[in-house]
C-alpha positions as CSV (number, residue, x, y, z in Angstrom):
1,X,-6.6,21.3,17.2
2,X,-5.8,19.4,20.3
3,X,-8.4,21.4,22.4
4,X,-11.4,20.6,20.0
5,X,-10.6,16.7,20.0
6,X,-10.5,17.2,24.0
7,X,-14.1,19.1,23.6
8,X,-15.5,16.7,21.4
9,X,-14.7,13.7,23.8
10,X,-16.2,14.8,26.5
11,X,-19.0,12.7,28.0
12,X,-21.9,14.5,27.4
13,X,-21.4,14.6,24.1
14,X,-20.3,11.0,23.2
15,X,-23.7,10.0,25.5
16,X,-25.5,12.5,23.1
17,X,-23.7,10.8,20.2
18,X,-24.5,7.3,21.7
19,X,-28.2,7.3,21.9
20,X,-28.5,9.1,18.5
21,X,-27.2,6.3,17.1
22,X,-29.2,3.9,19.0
23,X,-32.2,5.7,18.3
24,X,-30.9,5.8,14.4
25,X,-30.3,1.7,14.9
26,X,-33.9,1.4,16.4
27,X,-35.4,3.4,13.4
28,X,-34.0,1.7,10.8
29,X,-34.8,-1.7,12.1
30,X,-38.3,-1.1,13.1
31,X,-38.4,0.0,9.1
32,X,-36.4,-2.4,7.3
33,X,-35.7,-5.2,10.0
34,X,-36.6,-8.9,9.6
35,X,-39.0,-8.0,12.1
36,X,-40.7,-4.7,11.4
37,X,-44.1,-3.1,12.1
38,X,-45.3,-4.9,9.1
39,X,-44.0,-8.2,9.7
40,X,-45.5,-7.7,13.4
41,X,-48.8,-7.1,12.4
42,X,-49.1,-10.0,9.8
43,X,-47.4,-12.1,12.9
44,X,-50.4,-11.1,15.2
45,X,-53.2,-11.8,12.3
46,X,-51.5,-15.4,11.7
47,X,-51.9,-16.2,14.8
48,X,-54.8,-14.6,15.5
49,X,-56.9,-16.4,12.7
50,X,-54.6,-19.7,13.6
51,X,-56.2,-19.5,17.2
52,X,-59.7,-19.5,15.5
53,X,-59.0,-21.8,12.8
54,X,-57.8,-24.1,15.8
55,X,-61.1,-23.9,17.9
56,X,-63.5,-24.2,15.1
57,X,-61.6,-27.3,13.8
58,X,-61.8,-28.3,17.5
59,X,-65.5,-27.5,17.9
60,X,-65.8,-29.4,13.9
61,X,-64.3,-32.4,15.4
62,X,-66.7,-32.6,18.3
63,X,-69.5,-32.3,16.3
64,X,-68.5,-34.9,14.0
65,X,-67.8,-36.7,16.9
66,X,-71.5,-36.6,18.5
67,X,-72.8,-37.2,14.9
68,X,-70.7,-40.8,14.4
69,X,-72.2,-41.9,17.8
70,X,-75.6,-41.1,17.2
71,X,-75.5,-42.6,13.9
72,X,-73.6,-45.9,15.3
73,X,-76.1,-45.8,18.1
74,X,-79.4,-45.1,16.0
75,X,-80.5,-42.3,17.8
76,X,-83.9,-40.4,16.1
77,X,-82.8,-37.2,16.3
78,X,-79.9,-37.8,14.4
79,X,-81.7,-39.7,12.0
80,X,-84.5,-36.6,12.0
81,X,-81.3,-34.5,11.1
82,X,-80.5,-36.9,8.3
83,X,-84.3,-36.4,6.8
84,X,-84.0,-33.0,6.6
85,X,-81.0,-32.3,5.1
86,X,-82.1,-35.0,2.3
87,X,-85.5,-33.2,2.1
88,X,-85.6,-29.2,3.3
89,X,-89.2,-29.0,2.9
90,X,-91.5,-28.7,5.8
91,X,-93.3,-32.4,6.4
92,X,-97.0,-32.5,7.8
93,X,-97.3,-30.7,10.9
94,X,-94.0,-29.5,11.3
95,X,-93.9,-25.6,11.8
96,X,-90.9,-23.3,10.5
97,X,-89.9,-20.7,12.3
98,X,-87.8,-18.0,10.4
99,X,-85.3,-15.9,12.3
100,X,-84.1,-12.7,11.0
């Protein structure tokens, strides 16, 4: 009886034993963990689409930006802009180009 416990605790089997159940540990946590595969992937696309939310608010807010100081400053082309978004139609001697 003695000689089995003394073969059982040897090292290369409690390393053996070891790493099985750290491998075990790793498995079940990369399953069932607070953060898992899943919750790693659904990490990445927050933050992902935050990053381009971000920059197209950004780029939104510099556009609005340009717009309030060509309005405030009375500048045509915004004014042009203005025209056309009240009336899409094409106005004498304008030319459309459509892009496909």
């Amino acid at each position: 009886m003695r000689e089995n416990l003394v073969k059982f605790l040897k090292a290369n089997n409690l390393i053996n034993f070891f790493f099985a159940f750290v491998m075990i540990y790793l498995i079940y946590h990369t399953i069932y963990g607070k953060f898992n595969v899943g919750n790693y992937l659904i990490y990445k696309f927050e933050s992902k689409m935050y990053d381009h939310l971000s920059s197209e608010l950004y780029q939104n807010m510099i556009d609005l930006n340009v717009d309030l100081h060509s309005f405030y400053s009375n500048k045509e082309d915004y004014i042009d802009e203005i025209s056309k978004q009240k009336n899409p139609t094409p106005q004498d001697g304008e030319i459309i180009i459509k892009l496909d």
